[in-house]
VODO-228124 format. One record per residue (C-alpha): x, y, z. Coordinates in steps of 0.2 Angstrom, whole numbers, plus 5000, padded with zeros to 4 digits. Layout:
BEGIN
<x=X | y=Y | z=Z>
...
//
This chain:
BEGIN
<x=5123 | y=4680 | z=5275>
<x=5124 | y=4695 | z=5287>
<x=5136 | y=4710 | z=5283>
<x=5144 | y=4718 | z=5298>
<x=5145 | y=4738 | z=5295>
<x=5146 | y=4754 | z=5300>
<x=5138 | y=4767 | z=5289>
<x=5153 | y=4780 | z=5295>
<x=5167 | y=4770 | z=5290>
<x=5177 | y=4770 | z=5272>
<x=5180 | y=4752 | z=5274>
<x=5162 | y=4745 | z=5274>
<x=5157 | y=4757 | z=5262>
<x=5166 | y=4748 | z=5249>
<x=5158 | y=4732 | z=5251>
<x=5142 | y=4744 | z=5251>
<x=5146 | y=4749 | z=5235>
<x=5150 | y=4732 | z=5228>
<x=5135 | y=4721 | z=5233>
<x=5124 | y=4738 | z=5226>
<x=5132 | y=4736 | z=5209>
<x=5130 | y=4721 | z=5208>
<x=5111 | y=4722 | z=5214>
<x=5112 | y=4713 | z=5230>
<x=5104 | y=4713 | z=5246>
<x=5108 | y=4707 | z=5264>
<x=5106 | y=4706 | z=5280>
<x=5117 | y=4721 | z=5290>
<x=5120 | y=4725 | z=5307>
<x=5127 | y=4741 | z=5312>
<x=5144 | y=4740 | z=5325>
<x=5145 | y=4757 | z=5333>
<x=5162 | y=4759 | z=5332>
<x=5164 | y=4776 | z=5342>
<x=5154 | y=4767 | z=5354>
<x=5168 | y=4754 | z=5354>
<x=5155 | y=4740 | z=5351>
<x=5170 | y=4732 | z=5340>
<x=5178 | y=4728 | z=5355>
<x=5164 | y=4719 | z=5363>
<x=5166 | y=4701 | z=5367>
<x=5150 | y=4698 | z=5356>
<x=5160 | y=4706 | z=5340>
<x=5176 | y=4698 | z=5346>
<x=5169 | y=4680 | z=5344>
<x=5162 | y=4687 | z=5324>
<x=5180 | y=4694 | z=5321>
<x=5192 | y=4696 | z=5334>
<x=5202 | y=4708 | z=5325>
<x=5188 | y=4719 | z=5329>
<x=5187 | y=4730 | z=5314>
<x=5172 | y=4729 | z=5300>
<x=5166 | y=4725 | z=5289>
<x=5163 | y=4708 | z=5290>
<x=5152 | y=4693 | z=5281>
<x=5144 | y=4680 | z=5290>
<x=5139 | y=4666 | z=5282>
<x=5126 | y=4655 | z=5284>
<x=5137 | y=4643 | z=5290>
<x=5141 | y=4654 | z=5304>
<x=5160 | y=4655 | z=5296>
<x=5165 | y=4673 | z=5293>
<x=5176 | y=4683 | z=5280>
<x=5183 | y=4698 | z=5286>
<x=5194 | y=4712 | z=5274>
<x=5186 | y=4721 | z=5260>
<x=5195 | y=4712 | z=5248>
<x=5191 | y=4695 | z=5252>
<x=5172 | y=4699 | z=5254>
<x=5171 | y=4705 | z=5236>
<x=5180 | y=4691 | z=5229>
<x=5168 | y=4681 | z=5237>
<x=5155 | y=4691 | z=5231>
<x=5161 | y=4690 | z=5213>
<x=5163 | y=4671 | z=5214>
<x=5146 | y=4668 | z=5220>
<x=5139 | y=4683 | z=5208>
<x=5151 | y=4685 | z=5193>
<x=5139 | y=4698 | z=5185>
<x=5144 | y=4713 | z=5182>
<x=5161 | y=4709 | z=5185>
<x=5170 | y=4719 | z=5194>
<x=5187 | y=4712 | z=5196>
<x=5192 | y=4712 | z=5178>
<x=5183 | y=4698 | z=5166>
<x=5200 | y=4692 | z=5158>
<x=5217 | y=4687 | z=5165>
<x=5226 | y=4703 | z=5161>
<x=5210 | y=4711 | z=5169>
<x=5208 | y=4706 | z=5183>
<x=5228 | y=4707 | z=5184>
<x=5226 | y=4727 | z=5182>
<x=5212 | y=4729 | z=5192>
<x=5220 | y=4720 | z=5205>
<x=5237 | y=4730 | z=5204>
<x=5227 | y=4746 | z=5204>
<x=5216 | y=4741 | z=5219>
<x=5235 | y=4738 | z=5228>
<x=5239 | y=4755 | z=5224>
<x=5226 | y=4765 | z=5229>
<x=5225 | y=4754 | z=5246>
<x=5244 | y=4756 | z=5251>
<x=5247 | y=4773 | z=5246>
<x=5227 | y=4779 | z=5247>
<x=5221 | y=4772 | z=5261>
<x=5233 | y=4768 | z=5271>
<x=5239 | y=4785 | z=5272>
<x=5224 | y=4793 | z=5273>
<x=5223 | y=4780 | z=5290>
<x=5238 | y=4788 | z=5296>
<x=5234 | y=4804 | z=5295>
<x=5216 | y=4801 | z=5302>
<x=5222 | y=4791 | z=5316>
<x=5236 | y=4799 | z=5321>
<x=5225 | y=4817 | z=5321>
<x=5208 | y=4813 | z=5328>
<x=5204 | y=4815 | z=5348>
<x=5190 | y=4802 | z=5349>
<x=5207 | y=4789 | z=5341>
<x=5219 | y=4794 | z=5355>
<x=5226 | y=4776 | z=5360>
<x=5218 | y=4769 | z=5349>
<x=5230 | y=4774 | z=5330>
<x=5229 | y=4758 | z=5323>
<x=5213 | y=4747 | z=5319>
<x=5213 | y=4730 | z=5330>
<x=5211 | y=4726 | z=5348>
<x=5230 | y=4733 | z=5354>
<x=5230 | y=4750 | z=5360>
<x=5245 | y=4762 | z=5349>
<x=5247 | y=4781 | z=5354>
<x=5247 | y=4792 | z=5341>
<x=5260 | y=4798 | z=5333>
<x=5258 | y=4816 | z=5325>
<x=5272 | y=4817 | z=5313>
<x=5262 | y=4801 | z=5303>
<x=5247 | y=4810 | z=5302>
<x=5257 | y=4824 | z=5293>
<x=5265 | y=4812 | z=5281>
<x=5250 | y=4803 | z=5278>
<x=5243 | y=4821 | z=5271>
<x=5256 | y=4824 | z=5262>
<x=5255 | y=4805 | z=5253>
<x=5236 | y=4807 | z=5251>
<x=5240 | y=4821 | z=5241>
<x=5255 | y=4816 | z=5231>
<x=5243 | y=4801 | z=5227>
<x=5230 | y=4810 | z=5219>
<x=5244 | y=4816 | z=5207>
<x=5246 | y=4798 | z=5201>
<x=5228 | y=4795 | z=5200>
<x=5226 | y=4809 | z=5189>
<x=5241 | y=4804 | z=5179>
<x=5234 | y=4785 | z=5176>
<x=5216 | y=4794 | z=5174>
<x=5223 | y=4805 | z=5160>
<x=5224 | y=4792 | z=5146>
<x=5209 | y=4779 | z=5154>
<x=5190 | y=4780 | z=5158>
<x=5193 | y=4773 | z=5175>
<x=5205 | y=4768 | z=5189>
<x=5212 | y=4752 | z=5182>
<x=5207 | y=4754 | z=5163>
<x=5192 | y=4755 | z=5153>
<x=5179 | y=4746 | z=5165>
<x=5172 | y=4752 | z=5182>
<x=5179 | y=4742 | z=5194>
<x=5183 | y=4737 | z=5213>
<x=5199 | y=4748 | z=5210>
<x=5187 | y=4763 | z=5205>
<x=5175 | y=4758 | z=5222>
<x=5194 | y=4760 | z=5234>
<x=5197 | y=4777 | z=5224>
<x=5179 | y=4786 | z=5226>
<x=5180 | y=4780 | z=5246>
<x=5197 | y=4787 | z=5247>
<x=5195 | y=4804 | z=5238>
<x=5176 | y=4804 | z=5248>
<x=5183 | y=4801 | z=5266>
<x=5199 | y=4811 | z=5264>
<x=5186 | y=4826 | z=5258>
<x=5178 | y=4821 | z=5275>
<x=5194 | y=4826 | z=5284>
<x=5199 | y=4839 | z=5274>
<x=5211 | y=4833 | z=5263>
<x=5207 | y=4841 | z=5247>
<x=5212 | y=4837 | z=5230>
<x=5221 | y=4852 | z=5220>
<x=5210 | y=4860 | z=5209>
<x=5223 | y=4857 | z=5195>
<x=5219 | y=4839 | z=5194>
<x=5205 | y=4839 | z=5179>
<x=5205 | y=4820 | z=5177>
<x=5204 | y=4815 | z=5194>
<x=5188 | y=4827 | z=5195>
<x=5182 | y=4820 | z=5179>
<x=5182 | y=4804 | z=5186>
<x=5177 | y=4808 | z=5203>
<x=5160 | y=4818 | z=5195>
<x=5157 | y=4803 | z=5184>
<x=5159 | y=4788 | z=5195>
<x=5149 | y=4799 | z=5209>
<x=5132 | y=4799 | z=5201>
<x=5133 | y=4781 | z=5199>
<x=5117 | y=4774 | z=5210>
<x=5130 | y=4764 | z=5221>
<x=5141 | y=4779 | z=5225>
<x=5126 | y=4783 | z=5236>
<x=5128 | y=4765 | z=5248>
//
């Protein structure tokens, strides 16, 4: 197998953190993509949606979004899980990897791609070119924020994200409060759990992929 990556990116990180937990290696190569080397026709024929990561596989087949990489993963590697070991398990960590994608990630997108010079054209990941729009990098903010309140919420009465086992819902939620501390989007100092959380799940060895 060969993972696509770039070590700047949140979305690569994750499957970073995943194969490291669960203490496997591959092959990587590195897609610049403030280069724009996604956009190559060499990347385009690995995934022409032109975004990583993405897994090869010795096939020469290739799975590209995060999710479906680590289900992959935790098919072909079921220890440790980390997609929840029972049926309401995986049903939680599942809900809570939704969550922190749609109302995370995705507005941490917004307010990235929508605010930073070297995006301009270029606001939404893919090969089609979309201006930006200012007014959704202010709202993303804004939801970035309002979402750390309901991760400190649900972190008040559990361990982790989706319950009481580290999970892929925990790996979205470190990358997401990580990058958004990248560009300047701070949690509010009030939110004690989130920082609990944050602190403990951070000195985990993989936090470090």
């Amino acid at each position: 197998m060969r993972l696509y990556d770039c070590k700047t990116a949140p979305s690569p990180r994750r499957v970073r953190i995943f194969l490291a937990e669960k203490g496997i290696e591959i092959e990587t190569t590195q897609i610049d993509l403030w280069g724009g080397e996604q956009f190559s026709e060499a990347f385009r024929k690995v995934n022409p949606d032109c975004v990583v990561p993405a897994l090869e596989l010795d096939d020469g087949s290739c799975i590209s979004e995060v999710v479906a990489i680590c289900q992959y993963i935790e098919e072909m590697h079921p220890e440790p899980a980390l997609m929840g070991v029972t049926t309401e398990e995986r049903a939680h960590v599942s809900m809570w990897n939704a969550k922190v994608e749609q109302q995370g990630l995705w507005a941490m997108a917004d307010a990235f791609r929508n605010s930073a010079k070297g995006l301009q054209g270029h606001a939404v990941t893919g090969p089609d070119a979309y201006p930006q729009i200012p007014e959704l990098a202010e709202r993303g903010r804004a939801r970035v924020l309002q979402f750390f309140k309901r991760l400190d919420t649900q972190l008040a009465d559990h361990e982790f994200v989706a319950g009481d086992s580290y999970s892929m819902a925990d790996i979205t939620a470190l990358v997401l409060v990580d990058f958004a501390r990248w560009i300047k989007i701070l949690a509010p100092d009030d939110l004690a759990d989130l920082a609990r959380w944050h602190g403990e799940v951070s000195k985990r060895p993989s936090a470090a992929a």
